[in-house]
C-alpha positions in Angstrom: 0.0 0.0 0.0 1.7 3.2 -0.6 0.7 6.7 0.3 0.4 9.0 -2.9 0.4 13.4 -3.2 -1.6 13.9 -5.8 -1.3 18.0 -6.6 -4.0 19.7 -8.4 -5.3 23.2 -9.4 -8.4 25.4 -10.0 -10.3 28.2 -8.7 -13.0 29.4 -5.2 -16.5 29.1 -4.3 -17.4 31.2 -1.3 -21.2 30.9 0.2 -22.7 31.4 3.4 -23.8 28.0 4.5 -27.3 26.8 4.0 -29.4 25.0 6.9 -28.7 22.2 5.9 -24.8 22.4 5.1 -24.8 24.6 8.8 -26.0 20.8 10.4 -22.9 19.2 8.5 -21.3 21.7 9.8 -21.3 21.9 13.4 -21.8 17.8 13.4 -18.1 18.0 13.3 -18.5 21.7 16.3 -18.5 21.9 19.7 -21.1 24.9 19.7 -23.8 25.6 17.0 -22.5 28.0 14.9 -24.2 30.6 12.9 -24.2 31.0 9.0 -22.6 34.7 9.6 -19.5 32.8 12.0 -18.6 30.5 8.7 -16.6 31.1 5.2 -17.4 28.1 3.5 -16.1 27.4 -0.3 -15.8 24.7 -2.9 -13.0 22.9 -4.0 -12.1 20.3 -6.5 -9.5 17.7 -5.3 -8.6 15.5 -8.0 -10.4 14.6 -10.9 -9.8 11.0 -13.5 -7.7 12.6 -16.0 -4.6 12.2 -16.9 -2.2 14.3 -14.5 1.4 16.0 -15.2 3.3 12.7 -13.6 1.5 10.8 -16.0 -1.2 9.7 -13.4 -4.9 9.1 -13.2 -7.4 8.3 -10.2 -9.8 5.6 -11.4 -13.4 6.8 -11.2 -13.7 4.4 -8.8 -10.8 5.5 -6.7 -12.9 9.4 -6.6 -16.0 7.2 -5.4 -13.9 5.9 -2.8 -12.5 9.2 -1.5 -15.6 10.9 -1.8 -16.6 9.7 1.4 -13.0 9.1 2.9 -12.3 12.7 2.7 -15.3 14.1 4.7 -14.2 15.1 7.9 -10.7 15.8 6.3 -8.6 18.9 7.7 -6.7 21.2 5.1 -3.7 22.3 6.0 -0.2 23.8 4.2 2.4 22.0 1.8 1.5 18.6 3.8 2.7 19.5 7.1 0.2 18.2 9.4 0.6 20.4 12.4 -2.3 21.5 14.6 -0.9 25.2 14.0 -1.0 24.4 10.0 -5.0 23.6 10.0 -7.0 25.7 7.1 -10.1 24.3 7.0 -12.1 20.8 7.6 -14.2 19.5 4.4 -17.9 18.5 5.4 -19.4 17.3 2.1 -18.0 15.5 -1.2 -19.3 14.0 -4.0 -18.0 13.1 -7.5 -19.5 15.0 -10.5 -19.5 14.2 -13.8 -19.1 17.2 -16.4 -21.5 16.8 -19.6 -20.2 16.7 -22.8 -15.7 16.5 -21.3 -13.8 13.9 -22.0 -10.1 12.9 -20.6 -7.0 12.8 -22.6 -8.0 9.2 -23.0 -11.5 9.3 -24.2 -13.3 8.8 -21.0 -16.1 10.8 -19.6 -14.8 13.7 -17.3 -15.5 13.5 -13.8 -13.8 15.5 -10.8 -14.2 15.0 -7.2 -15.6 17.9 -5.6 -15.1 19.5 -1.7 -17.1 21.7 0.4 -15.1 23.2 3.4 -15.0 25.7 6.2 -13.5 27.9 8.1 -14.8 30.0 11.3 -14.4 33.7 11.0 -11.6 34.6 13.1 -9.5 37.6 13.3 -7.0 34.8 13.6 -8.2 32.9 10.5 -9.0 37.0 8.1 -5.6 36.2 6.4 -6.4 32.3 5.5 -9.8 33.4 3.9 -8.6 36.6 2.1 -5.9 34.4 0.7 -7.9 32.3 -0.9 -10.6 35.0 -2.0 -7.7 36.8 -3.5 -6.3 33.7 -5.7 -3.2 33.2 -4.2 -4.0 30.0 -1.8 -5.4 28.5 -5.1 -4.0 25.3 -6.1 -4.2 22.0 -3.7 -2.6 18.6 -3.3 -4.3 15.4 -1.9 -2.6 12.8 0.3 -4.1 9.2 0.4 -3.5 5.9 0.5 -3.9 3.5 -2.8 -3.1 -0.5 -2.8 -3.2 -1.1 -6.6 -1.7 1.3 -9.2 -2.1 0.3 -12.4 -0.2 0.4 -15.9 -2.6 1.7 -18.5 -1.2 -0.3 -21.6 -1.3 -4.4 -20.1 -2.9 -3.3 -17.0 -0.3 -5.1 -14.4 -0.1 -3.3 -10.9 3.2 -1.9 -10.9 3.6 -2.1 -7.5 4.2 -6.6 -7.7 4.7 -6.9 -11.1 7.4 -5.5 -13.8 5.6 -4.7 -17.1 8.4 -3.0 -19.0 6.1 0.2 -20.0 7.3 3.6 -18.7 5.2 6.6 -18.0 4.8 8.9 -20.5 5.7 6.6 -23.0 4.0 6.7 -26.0 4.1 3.5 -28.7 0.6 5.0 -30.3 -0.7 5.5 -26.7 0.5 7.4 -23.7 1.5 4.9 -21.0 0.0 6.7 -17.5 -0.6 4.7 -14.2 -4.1 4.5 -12.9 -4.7 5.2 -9.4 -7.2 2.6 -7.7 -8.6 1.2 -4.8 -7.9 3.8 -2.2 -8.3 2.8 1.4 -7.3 5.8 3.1 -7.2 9.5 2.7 -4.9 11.7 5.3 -5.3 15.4 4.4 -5.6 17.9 1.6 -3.2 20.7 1.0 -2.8 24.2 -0.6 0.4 23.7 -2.5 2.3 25.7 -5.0 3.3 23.6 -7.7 0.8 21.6 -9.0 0.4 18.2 -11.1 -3.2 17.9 -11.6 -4.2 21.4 -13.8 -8.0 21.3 -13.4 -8.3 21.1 -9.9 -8.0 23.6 -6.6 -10.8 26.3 -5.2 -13.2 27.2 -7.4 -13.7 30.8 -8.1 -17.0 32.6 -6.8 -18.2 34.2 -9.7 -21.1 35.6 -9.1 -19.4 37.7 -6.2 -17.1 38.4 -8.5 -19.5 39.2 -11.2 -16.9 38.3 -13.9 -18.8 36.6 -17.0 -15.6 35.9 -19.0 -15.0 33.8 -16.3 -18.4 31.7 -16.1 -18.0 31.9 -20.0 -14.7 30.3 -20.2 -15.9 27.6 -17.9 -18.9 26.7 -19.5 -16.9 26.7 -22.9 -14.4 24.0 -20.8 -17.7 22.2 -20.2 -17.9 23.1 -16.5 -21.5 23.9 -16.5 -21.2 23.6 -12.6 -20.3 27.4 -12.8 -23.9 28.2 -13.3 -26.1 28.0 -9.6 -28.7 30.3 -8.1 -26.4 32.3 -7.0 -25.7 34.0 -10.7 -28.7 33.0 -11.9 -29.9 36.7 -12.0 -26.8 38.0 -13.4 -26.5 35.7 -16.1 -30.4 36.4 -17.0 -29.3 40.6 -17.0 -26.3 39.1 -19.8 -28.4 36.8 -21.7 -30.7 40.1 -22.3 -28.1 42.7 -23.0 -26.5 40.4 -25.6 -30.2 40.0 -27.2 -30.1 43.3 -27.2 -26.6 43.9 -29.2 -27.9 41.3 -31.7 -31.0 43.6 -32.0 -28.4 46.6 -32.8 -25.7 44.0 -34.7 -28.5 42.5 -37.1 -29.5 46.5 -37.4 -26.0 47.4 -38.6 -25.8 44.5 -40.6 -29.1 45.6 -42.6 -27.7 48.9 -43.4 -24.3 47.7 -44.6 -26.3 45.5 -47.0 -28.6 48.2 -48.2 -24.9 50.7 -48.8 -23.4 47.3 -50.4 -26.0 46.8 -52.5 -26.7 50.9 -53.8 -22.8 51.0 -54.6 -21.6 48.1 -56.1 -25.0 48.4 -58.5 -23.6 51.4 -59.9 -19.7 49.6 -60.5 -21.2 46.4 -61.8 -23.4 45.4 -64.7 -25.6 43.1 -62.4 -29.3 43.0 -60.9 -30.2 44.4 -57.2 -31.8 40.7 -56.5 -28.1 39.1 -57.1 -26.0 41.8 -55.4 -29.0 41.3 -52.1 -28.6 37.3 -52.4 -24.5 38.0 -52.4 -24.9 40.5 -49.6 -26.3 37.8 -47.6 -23.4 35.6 -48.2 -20.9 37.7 -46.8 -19.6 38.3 -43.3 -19.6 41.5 -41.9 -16.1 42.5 -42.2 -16.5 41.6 -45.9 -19.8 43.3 -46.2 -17.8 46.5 -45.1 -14.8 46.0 -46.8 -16.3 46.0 -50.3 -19.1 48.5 -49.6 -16.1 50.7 -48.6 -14.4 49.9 -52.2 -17.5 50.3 -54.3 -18.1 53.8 -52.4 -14.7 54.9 -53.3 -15.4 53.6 -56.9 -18.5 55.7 -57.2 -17.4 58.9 -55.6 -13.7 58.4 -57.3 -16.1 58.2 -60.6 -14.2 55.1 -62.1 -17.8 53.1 -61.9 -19.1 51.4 -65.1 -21.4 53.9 -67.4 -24.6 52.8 -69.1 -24.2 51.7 -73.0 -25.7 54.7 -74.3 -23.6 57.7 -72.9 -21.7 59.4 -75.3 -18.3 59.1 -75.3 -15.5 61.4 -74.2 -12.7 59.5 -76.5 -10.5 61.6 -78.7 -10.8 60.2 -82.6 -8.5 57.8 -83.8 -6.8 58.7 -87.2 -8.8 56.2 -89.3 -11.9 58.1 -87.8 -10.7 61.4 -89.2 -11.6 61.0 -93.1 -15.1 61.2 -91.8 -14.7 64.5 -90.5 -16.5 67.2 -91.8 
């Protein structure tokens, strides 16, 4: 059986407890606490995919820890002190993200931490820390009796297989974590090996939508809870709005395109609308801005019938009367 480190990063959740996290909470209390005594946040531990030592829990190993780690302390860079406590997790559960796969093909799923911390004067550094970003990434320390070779499969800790991590022979060779039987502590680390893992970011006190956005895009749909439910509504209708004003601008660049480029080129309105329609927006400005030029720059296309400007050629001249 050997004790692994696993070190992963992400971003921080910070809520007042509900009632029924505030039980959780003070099951593990002396005294009931209040919602208003608490900093609670989220964080993601470890997740099945594949890390930067070439390592990956089983989806059955984040199962397992989900409920070894409930009760868990936090502490700093693994040194399990009384003096180094953080926090103490109280809930965890493994969540699947829709539509994410691993780097091997396998449906995403990350094991996900609820934790607290009372609101000290001696604990105001702890909590702005990790509201400010900078106590951000995190490391898990449990213990695992099979580790396993993802090419044959053979647990590397009784058998030699001959394939080395990070290998690749048309497949990466990583070791899969399994069967863990103990977990000791969490940490907040600085260097990481697992990159999608750590304290998630509060965005809706934040109020940053590039952030949900970039998240969602990852497929973290987790981002989106009551809490920013309102302000995501207020963006969803300001963005109708700029298509409102986008799809306006767009109509008008068609109409110019169109009221030029029928003065440069021998060709019907209903053609020159249906190619209008065709085109991008950059394009649609680009050539209306060359068609302009062309008419005002008088170098557009006259009708057959005006009379022409050109000086007679000599075998016009024995015509001349």
């Amino acid at each position: 059986m050997a004790r692994l480190e696993k070190t992963n990063k992400h971003t921080v959740e910070s809520n007042s407890p509900t009632k029924e996290e505030l039980e959780l909470i003070n099951s593990y209390t002396r005294r009931e606490y209040t919602q208003q005594e608490l900093y609670t946040f989220s964080v993601v531990l470890c997740d099945n995919d594949i890390d930067r030592d070439y390592e990956a829990f089983s989806v059955n190993a984040l199962k397992q820890m989900a409920s070894l780690f409930v009760g868990k302390t936090g502490i700093s860079d693994h040194n399990p002190t009384a003096q180094n406590q953080t926090a103490r997790i109280y809930s965890c559960n493994v969540e699947y993200v829709q539509g994410r796969k691993t780097l091997y093909g396998e449906p995403y799923c990350k094991l996900t931490a609820k934790a607290y911390i009372p609101i000290l004067q001696s604990t105001q550094e702890t909590i702005q820390l990790i509201e400010s970003g900078i106590k951000k990434e995190v490391s898990v320390g449990c213990s695992a009796d099979r580790v396993l070779c993802s090419v044959c499969g053979a647990d590397v800790h009784t058998a030699q297989c001959g394939h080395y991590k990070g290998k690749q022979n048309g497949d990466i060779c990583y070791h899969i974590i399994d069967n863990v039987t103990d977990a000791y502590e969490w940490s907040f680390v600085a260097v990481p090996s697992q990159k999608n893992a750590g304290v998630i970011k509060s965005y809706y006190k934040e109020g940053n939508m590039s952030n949900i956005i970039e998240e969602v895009k990852k497929g973290n749909y987790s981002v989106i809870n009551n809490g920013n439910a309102n302000e995501i509504g207020e963006y969803i209708k300001e963005l109708q709005q700029l298509a409102e004003y986008g799809a306006q601008y767009r109509k008008e660049l068609e109409d110019e395109y169109v009221r030029f480029s029928s003065l440069c080129l021998d060709c019907s309105s209903s053609v020159l609308r249906s190619v209008a329609k065709k085109l991008n927006i950059q394009e649609l400005a680009q050539l209306k801005t060359l068609y302009k030029s062309a008419v005002e720059g008088g170098s557009f296309l006259k009708p057959q019938l005006v009379k022409s400007e050109a000086v007679p050629t000599a075998n016009d001249r024995q015509y001349n009367i």
